[in-house]
C-alpha positions as CSV (number, residue, x, y, z in Angstrom):
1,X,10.4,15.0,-43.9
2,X,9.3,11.6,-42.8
3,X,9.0,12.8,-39.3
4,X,7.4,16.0,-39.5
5,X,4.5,14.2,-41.5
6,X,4.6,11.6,-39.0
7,X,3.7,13.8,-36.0
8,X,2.5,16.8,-37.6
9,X,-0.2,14.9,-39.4
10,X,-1.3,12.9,-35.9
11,X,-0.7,15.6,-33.6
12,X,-3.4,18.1,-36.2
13,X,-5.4,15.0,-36.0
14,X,-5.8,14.5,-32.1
15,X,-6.3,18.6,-31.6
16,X,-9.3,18.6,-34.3
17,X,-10.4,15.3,-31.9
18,X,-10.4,12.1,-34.4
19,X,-10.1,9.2,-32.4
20,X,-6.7,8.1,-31.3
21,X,-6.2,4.9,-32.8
22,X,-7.8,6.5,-36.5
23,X,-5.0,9.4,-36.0
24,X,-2.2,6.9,-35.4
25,X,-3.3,5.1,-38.8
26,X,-3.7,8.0,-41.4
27,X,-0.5,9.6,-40.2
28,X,1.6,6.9,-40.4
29,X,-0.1,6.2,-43.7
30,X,0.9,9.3,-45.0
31,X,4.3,8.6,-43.8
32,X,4.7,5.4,-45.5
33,X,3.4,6.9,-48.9
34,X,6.0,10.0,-48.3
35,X,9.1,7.3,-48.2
36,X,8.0,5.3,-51.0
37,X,8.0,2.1,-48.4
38,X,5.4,-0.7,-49.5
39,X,1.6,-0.2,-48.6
40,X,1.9,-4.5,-48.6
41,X,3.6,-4.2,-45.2
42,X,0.7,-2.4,-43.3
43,X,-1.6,-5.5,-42.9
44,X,1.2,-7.6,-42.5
45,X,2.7,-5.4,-39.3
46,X,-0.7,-4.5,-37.6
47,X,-1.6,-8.3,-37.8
48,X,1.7,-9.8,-36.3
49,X,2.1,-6.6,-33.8
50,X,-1.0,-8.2,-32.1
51,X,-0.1,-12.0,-32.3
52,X,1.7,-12.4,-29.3
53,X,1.1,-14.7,-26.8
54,X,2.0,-12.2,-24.4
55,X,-1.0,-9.4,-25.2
56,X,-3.0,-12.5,-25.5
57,X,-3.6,-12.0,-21.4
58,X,-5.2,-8.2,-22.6
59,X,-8.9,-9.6,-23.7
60,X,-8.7,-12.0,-20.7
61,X,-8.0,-9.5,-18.3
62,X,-10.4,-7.5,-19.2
63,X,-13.2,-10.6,-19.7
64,X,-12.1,-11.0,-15.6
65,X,-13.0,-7.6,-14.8
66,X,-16.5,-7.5,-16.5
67,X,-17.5,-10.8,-15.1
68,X,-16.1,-9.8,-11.3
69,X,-18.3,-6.6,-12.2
70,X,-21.4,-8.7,-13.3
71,X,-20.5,-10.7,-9.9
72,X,-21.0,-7.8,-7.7
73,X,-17.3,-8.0,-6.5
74,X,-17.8,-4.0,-6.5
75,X,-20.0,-3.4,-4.0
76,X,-18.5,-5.8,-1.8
77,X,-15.2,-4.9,-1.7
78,X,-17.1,-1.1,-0.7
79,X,-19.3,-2.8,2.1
80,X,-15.8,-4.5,2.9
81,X,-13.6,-1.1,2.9
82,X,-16.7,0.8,4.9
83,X,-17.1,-1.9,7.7
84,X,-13.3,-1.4,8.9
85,X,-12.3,2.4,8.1
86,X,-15.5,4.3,7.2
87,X,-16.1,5.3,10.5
88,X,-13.0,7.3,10.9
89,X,-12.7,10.9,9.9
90,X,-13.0,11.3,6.4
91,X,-13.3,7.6,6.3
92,X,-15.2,7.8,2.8
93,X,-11.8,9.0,0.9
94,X,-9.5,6.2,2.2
95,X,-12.9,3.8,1.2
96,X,-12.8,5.2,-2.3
97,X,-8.8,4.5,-2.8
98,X,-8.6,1.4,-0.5
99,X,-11.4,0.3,-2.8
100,X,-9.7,1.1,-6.5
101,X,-6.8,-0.4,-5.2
102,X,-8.5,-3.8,-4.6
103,X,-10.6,-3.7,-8.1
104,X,-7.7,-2.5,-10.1
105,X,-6.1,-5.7,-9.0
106,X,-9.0,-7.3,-11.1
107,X,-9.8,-5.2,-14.0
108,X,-6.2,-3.8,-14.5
109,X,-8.0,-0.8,-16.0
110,X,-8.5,2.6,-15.0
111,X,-11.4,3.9,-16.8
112,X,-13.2,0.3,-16.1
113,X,-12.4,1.0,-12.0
114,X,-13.3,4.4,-12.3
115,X,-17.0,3.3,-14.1
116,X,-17.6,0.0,-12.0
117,X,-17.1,2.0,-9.0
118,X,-17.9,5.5,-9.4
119,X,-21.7,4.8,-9.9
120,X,-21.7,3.6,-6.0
121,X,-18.9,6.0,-4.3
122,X,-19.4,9.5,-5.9
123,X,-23.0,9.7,-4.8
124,X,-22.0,8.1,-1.5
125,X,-19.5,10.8,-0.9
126,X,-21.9,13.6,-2.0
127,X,-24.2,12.1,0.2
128,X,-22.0,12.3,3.6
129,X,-21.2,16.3,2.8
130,X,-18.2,15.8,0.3
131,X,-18.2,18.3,-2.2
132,X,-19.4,16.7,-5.8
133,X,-16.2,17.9,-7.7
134,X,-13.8,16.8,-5.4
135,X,-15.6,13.5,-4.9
136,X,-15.3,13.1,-8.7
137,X,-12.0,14.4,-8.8
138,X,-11.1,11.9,-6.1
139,X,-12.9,9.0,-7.8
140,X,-10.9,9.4,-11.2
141,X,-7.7,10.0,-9.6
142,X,-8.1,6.8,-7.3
143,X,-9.1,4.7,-10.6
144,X,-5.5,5.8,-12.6
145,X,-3.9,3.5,-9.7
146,X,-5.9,0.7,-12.0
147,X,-2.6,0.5,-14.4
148,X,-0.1,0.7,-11.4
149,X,-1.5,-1.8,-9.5
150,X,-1.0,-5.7,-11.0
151,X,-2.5,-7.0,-13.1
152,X,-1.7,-4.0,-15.4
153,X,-2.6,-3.8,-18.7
154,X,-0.2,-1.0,-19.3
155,X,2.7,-3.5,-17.7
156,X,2.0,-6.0,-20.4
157,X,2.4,-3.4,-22.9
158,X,5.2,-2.0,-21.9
159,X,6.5,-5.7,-21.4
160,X,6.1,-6.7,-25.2
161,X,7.6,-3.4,-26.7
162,X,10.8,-3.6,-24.1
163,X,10.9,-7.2,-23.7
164,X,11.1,-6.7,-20.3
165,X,9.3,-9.4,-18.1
166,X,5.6,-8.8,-16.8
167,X,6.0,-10.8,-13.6
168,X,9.0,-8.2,-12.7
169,X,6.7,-5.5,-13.5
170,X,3.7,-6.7,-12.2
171,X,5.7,-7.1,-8.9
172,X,7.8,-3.5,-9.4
173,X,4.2,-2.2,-9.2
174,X,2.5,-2.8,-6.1
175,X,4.5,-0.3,-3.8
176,X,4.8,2.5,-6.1
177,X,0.8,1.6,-6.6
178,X,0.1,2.0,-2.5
179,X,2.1,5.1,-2.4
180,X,0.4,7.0,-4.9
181,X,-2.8,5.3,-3.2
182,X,-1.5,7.0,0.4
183,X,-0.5,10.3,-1.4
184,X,-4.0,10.3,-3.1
185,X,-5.5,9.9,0.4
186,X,-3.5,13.0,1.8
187,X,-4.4,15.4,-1.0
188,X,-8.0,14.5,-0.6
189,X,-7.8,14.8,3.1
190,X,-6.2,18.4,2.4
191,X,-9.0,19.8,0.2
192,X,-11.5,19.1,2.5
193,X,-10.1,19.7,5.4
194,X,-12.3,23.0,5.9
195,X,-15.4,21.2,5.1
196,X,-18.1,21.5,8.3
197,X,-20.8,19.3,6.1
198,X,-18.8,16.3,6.4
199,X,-20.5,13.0,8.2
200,X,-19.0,10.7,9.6
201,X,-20.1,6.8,9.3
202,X,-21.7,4.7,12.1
203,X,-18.8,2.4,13.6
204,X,-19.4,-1.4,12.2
205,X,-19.6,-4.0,15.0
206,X,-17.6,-7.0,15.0
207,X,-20.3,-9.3,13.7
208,X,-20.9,-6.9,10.8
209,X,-17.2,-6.6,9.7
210,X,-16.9,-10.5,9.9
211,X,-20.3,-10.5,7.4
212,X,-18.7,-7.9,5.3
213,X,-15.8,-9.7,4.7
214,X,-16.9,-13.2,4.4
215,X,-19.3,-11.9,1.7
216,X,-16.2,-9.9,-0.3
217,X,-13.1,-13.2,0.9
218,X,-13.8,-14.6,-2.8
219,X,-13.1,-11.4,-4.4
220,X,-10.1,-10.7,-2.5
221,X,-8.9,-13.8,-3.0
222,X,-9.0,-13.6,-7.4
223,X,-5.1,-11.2,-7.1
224,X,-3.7,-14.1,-4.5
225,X,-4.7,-16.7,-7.5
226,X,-2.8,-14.5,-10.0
227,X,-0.4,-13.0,-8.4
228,X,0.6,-16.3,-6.6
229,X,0.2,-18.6,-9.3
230,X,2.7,-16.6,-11.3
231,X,5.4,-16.0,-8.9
232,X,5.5,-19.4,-7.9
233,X,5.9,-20.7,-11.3
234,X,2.7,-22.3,-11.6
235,X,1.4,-20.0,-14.9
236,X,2.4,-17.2,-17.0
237,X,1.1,-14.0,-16.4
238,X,-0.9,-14.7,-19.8
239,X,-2.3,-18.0,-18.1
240,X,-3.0,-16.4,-15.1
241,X,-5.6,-14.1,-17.0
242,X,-7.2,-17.3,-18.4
243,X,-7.4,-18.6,-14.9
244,X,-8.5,-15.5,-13.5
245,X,-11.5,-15.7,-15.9
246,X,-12.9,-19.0,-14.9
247,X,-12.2,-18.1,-11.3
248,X,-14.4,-15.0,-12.1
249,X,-17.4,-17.1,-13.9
250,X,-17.2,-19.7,-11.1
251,X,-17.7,-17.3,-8.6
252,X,-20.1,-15.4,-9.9
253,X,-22.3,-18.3,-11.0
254,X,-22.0,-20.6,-8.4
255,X,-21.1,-18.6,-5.6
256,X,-22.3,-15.2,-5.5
257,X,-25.2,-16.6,-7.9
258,X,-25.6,-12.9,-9.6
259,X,-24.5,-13.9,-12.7
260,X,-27.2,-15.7,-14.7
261,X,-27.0,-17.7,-18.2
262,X,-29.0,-14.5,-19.8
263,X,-25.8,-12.4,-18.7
264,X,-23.6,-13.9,-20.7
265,X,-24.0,-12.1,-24.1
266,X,-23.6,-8.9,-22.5
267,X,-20.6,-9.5,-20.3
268,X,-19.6,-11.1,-23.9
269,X,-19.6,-8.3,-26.1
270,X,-18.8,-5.5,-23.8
271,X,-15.5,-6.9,-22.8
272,X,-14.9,-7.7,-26.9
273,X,-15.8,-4.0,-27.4
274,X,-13.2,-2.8,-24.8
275,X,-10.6,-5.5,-26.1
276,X,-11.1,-4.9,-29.4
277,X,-10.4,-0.9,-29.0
278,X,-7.2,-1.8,-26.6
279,X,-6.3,-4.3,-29.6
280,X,-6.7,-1.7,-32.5
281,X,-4.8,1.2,-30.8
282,X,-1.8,-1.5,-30.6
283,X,-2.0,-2.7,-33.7
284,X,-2.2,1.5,-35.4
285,X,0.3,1.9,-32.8
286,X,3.1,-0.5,-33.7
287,X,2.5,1.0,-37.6
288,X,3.5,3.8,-36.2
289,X,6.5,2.7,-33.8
290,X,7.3,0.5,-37.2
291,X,7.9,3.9,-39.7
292,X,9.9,5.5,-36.8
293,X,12.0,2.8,-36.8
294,X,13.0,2.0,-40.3
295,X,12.8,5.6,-41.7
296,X,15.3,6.0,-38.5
297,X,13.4,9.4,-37.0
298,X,13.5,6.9,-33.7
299,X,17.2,7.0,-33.7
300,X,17.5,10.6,-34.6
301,X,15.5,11.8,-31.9
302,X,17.3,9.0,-29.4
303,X,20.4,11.3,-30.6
304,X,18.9,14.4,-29.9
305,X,17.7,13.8,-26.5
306,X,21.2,12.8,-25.6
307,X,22.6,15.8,-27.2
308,X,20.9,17.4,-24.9
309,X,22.3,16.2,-21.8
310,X,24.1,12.7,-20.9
311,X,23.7,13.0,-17.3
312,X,21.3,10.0,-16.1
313,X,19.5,12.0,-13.5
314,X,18.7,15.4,-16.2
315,X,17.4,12.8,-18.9
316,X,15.3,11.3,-16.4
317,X,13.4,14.6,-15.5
318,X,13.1,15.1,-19.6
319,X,11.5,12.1,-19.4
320,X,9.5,12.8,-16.8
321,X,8.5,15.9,-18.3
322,X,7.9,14.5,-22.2
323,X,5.3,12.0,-21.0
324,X,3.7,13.9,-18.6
325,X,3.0,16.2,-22.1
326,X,2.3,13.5,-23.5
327,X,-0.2,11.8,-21.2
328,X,-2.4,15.3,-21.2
329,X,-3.1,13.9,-25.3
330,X,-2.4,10.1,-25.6
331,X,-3.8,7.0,-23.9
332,X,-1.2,4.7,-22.4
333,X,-1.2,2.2,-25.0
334,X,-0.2,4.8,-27.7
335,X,2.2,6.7,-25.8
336,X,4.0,3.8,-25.1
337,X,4.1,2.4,-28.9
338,X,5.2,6.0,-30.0
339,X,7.7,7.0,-27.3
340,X,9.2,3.9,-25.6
341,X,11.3,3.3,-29.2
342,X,12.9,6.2,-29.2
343,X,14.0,6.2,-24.8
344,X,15.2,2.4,-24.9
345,X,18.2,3.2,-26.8
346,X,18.7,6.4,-24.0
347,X,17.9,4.4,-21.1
348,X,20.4,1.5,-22.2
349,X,23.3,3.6,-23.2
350,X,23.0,5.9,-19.2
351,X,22.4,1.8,-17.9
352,X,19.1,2.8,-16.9
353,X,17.1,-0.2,-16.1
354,X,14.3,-0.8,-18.2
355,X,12.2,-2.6,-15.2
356,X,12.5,0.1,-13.0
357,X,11.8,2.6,-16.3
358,X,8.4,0.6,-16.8
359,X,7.1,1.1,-13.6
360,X,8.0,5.3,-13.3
361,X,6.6,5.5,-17.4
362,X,3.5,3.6,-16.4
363,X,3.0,5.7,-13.2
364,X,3.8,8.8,-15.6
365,X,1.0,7.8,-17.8
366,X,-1.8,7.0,-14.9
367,X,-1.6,10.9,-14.3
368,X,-2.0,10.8,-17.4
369,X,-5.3,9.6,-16.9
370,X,-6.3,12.7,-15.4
371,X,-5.1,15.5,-17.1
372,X,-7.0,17.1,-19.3
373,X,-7.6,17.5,-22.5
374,X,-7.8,13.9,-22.9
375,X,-7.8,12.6,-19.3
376,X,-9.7,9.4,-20.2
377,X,-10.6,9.1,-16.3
378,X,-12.0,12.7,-15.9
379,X,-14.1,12.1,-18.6
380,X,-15.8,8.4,-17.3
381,X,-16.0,10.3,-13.6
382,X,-17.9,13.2,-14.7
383,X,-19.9,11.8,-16.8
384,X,-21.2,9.4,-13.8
385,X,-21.3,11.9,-11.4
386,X,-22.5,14.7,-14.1
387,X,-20.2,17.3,-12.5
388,X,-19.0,19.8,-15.4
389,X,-15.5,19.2,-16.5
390,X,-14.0,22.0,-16.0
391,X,-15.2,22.5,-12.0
392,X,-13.3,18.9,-11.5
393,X,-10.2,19.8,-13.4
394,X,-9.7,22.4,-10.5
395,X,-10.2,20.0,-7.9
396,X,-7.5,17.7,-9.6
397,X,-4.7,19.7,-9.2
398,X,-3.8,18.6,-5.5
399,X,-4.1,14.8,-7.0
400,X,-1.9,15.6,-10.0
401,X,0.7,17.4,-7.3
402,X,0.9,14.8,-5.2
403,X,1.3,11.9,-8.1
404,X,4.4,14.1,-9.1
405,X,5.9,14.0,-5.9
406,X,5.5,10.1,-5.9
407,X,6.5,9.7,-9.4
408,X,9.8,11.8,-8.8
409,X,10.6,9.4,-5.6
410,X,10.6,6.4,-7.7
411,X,12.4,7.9,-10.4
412,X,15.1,8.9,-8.2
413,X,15.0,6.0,-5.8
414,X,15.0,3.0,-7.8
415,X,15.1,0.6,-4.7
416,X,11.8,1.7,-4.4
417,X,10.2,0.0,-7.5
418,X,13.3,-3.4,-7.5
419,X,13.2,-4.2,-3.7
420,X,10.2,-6.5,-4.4
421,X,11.7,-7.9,-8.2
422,X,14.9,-8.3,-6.8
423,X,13.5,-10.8,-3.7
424,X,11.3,-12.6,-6.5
């Protein structure tokens, strides 16, 4: 009884829209008032689910994104990208993904890539003969690689749930991240590969790619601080966050001089704005993981899934299958609180590594990012580009296809996401 309330009461909730994070809450409400379980414990499990040192790296993260925003990082990691491959045919689509790549690396966001960089690329695109949708559909796809590519704040999620390390995952990320980056190029490359409108950019001279990248080095060099600094031991992941902010401010004050004292209140509040949403979806979240657990629906459904099938490789397609569903109606952040309770007892009992499982989930939920109904990413792209919805959602489909054939590779062929774990 406790379960059906559970997720009959959120999932009536999301379909007649209410927010996420306000769904997660008066389900799970309802679900503690339907067991006769203390109402005490609610403020006492949302506070602690969201004191731990470990998520304390989520506001900074995203502080280091708005401030490399405010610094202009954006635009020159685009004159960067354009200088050395825009001149070649269809140059534009490996700018956009070569691009996303190199912010989400920085913001560890997907809807914040997708709005820091959309405003400059989409109308870039439309502008050299690509078609509006696809250039949308492109730019939303390319800014899901946000949560592959470290720093993720998916990864650190996913780290404090499974108490799996976020260095691992950081690192278990990069090459599935480039190869969903490649496959992305290829489907774009396929859709407009009939197009006679497209131009083609002037070829950059030697002097003007040296410019370029001298003007974007200190940008490029914010992951080689964070990245470096925690696989060589100097800081935690969460400490690399906090250095990655003053690098950011430093930069952008001193530096790039864009950022001025009068800045400061708005790069202030919109980064508490974005944290304090990530921060109150985790904390409604673990409520809800909390109920599953001790009214044992977690465990029940663990059973069922294995009743289903103990073979490791058919469990891994349900998977597969179960969050891609789940990723058309849940943000990452939820889906994981929700879900990853009731796979960690599967995964550990078919020895299914919950590194390697971290890195295929999040990759699951980044397509998540662009599938509608609540493809957060479509949403931020059209909106910028003010394409209508559901023209884009067509010109998706190749991205979504190809993500699948990526995500099924690394689900399959674990070396993929461990060789670089297992040499750190």
């Amino acid at each position: 009884m406790i379960g059906i309330i559970l997720f009959g009461v959120f999932f009536l909730l999301v379909f007649l829209n209410v927010p996420i994070a306000v769904s997660l809450g008066i389900s799970t409400m309802l679900a503690i008032l339907a067991g006769g379980f203390p109402m005490t414990m609610v403020s006492h499990i949302m506070l602690s689910s969201i004191a731990k040192f470990s998520l304390l790296a989520i506001p900074f993260f995203i502080l280091a994104g708005v401030i490399m925003d405010y610094a202009g990082i954006s635009k020159r990691l685009i004159n960067l990208a354009q200088a050395f491959v825009g001149h070649t045919t269809s140059g534009l689509v490996a700018v956009v993904v070569i691009v996303a790549c190199f912010f989400a690396a920085i913001s560890g966001s997907g809807p914040a890539t997708v709005a820091a960089l959309g405003t400059i690329l989409i109308p870039a695109m439309v502008k050299a003969g690509y078609d509006r949708s696809l250039s949308t559909a492109l730019m939303s796809a390319s800014g899901a690689i946000g949560i592959i590519i470290p720093p993720s704040i998916a990864f650190i999620v996913y780290a404090s749930i499974a108490n799996v390390s976020v260095g691992k995952l950081f690192a278990g990320g990069i090459i599935p991240g480039i190869l969903i980056g490649i496959s992305f190029i290829i489907a774009a490359l396929w859709d407009s590969r009939n197009n006679p409108n497209i131009k083609r950019m002037p070829k950059a001279s030697s002097e003007e790619r040296w410019k370029a990248f001298k003007d974007a080095v200190w940008g490029l060099i914010m992951p080689v601080i964070i990245l470096g600094g925690i696989y060589s031991g100097i800081f935690t992941p969460t400490e690399a966050a906090g250095v990655s902010v003053v690098y950011g401010f430093v930069v952008g004050v001193f530096v790039y001089r864009e950022i001025k004292l009068r800045d400061l209140p708005k790069i202030l509040y919109e980064s508490a704005i974005s944290s304090a949403t990530v921060m109150y979806i985790i904390a409604a979240a673990s409520l809800f993981a909390w109920i599953l657990s001790v009214s044992h629906v977690a465990g029940d459904l663990s059973a069922a899934l294995l009743s289903v099938s103990e073979n490791k490789y058919v469990i891994l397609l349900l998977v597969n299958i179960i969050f891609l569903i789940a990723g058309c109606f849940l943000e990452p952040n939820s889906a994981f609180y929700i879900l990853i309770p009731i796979i960690v007892p599967v995964f550990r009992k078919l020895d299914i590594s919950l590194l390697h499982a971290g890195v295929f989930l999040t990759v699951n939920m980044a397509l998540g990012l662009i599938t509608p109904p609540v493809g957060i990413n479509l949403y931020v792209g059209c909106n910028i580009a003010h394409a209508p919805v559901s023209e884009v959602c067509k010109k998706i489909v190749p991205f979504l296809a190809a993500g699948i054939v990526v995500l099924l590779l690394i689900t399959y062929i674990p070396s993929i996401v461990m060789f670089l774990p297992n040499m750190l």
